[in-house]
C-alpha positions as CSV (number, residue, x, y, z in Angstrom):
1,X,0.0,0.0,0.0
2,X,1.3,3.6,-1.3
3,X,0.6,7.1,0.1
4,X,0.1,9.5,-1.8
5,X,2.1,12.6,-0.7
6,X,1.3,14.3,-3.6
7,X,0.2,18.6,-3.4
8,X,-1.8,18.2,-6.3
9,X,-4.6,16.1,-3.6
10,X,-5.5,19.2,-1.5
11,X,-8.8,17.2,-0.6
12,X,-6.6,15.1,1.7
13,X,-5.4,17.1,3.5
14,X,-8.4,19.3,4.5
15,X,-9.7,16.1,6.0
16,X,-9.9,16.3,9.6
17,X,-9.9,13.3,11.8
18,X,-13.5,12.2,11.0
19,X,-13.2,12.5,7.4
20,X,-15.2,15.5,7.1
21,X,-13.4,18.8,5.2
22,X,-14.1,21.8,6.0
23,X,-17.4,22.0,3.9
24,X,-18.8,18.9,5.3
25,X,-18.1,20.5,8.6
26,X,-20.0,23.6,7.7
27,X,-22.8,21.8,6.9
28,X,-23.0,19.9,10.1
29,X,-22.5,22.4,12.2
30,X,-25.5,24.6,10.0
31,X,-27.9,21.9,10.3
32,X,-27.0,20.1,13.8
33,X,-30.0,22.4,15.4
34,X,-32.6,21.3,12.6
35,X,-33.2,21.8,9.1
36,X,-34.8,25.0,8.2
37,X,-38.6,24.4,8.2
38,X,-38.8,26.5,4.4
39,X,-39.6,25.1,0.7
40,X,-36.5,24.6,-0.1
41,X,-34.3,23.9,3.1
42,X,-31.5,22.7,1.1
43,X,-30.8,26.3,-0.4
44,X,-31.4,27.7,2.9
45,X,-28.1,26.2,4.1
46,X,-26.1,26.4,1.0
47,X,-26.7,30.1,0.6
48,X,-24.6,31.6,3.6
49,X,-21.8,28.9,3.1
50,X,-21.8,29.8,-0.8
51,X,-22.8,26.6,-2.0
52,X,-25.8,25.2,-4.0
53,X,-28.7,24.0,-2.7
54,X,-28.0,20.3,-4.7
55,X,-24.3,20.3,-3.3
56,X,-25.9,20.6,0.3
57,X,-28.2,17.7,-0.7
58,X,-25.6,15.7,-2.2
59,X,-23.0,16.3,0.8
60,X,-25.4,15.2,3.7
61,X,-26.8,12.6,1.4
62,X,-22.6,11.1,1.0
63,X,-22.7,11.8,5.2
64,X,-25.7,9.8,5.7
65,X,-24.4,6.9,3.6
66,X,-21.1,6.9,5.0
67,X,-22.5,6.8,8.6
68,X,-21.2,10.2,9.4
69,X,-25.1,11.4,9.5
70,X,-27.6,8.8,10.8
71,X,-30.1,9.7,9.2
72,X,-32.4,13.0,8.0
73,X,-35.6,13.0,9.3
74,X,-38.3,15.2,10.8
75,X,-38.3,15.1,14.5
76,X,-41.8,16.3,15.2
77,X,-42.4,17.3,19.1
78,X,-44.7,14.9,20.4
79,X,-45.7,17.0,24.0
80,X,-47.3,19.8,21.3
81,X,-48.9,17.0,19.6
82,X,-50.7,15.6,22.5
83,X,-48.9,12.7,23.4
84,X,-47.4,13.2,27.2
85,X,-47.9,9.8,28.5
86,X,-43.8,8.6,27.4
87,X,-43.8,5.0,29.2
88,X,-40.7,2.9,29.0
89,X,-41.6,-0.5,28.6
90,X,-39.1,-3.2,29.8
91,X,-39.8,-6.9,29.5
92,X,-38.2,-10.2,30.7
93,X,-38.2,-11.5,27.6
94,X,-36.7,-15.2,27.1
95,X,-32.7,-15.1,25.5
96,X,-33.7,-17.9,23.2
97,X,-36.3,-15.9,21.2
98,X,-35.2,-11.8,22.2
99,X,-33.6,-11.2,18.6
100,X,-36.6,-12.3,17.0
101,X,-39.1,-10.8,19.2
102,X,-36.9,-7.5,19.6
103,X,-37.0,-7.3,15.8
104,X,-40.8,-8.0,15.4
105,X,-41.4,-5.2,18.1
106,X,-39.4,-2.7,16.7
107,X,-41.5,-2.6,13.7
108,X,-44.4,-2.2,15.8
109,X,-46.3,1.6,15.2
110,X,-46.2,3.5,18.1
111,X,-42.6,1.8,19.2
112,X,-40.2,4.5,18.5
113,X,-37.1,3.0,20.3
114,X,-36.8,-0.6,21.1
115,X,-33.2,-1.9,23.0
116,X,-32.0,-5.2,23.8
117,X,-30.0,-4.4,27.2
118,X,-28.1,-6.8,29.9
119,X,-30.3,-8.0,32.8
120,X,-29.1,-7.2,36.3
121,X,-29.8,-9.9,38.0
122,X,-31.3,-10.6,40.6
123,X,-32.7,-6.7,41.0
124,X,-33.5,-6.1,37.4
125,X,-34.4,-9.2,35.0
126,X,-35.4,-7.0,32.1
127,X,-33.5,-7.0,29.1
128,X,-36.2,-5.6,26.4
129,X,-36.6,-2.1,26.2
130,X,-39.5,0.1,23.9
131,X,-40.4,3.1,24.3
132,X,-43.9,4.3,23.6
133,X,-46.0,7.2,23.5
134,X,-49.7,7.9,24.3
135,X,-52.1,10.8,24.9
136,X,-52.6,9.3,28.4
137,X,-51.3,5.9,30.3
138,X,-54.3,4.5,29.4
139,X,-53.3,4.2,25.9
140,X,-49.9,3.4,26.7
141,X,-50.8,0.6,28.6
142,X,-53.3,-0.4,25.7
143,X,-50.2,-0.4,23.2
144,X,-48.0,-2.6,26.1
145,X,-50.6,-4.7,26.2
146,X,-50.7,-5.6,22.6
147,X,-46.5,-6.2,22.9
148,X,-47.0,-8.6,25.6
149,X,-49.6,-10.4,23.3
150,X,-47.0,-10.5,20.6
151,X,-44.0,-11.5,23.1
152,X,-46.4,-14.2,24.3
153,X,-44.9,-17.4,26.3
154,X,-41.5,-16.0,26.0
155,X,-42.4,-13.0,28.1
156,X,-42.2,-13.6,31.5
157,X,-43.2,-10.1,33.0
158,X,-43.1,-6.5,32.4
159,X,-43.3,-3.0,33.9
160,X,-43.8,0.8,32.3
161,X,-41.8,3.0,33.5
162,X,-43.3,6.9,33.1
163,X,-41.7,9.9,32.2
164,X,-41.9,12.7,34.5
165,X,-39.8,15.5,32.6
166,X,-37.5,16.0,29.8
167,X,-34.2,15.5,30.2
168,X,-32.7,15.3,26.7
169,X,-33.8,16.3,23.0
170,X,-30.8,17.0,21.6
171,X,-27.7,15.1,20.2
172,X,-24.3,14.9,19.6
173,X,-23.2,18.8,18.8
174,X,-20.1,19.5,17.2
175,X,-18.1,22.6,18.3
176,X,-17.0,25.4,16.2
177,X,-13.0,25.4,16.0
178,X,-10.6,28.2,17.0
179,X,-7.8,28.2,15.0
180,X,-6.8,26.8,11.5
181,X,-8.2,23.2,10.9
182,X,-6.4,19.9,11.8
């Protein structure tokens, strides 16, 4: 294996440790509070960074499929939308059939995260996590029901563990550098 030291490969260089250059960069640290909610968000970011709208696209699209980005989406706020009942399920669900129960639970509507986790025995023998959202624990405990109908004879109990406050809704932020890049 060679290396190119070559000065005609400025891209190289300008790579900083995650692999981003220093457009990339710019672009994360644009968008890492949301996309802007306009027609066309894409030229909304380009514009102050002197870029096309399409490179913008094209960029995060390249970030998303090289794991850099995990993945665009819209993040709607579920409190304004009603639903404030946010129960964390967690089930003792048997080793032997988790993967394939985890998987068929995920894909549940209504389940927006769903974790396999160790058990801590004998204090906590859960080890299946899914989190839903209702417009009141009633419903919540409507949709857990249902998931402990699917689990079936493999689950062997479960509790729903209510939010009382929000205490994250934000992710990884990248700082803006002082100095020249790396």
């Amino acid at each position: 294996m060679s290396v190119s030291t070559c000065p005609s490969e400025p891209a190289a260089a300008a790579l900083d440790t995650n692999g981003l250059d220093e457009i990339d960069r710019a672009i994360v640290l644009a968008t890492q509070a949301g996309l802007p909610l306009v027609p066309d968000p894409w030229g909304a970011v380009a514009k102050p960074l002197g870029l096309a709208g399409d490179e913008v696209r094209v960029r995060m699209q390249r970030m998303v499929e090289s794991g850099v980005i995990r993945r665009i989406a819209a993040v709607p706020n579920h409190y304004r939308l009603g639903y404030v009942a946010n129960g964390m399920t967690v089930w003792d669900v048997d080793d032997a059939h988790i993967e394939r129960l985890g998987r068929e639970v995920a894909g549940v509507p209504g389940v927006s995260h769903c974790y396999r986790r160790p058990r801590h025995l004998p204090e906590w023998p859960y080890n299946l996590f899914v989190m839903l959202h209702g417009r009141s624990q009633v419903e919540v405990e409507h949709q857990a029901e249902a998931l402990r109908t699917l689990l079936g004879d493999a689950c062997r109990d479960h509790r729903i563990l209510y939010s009382s406050r929000i205490l994250k809704k934000t992710g990884l932020r990248l700082g803006r550098r002082s100095g020249p890049p790396r």
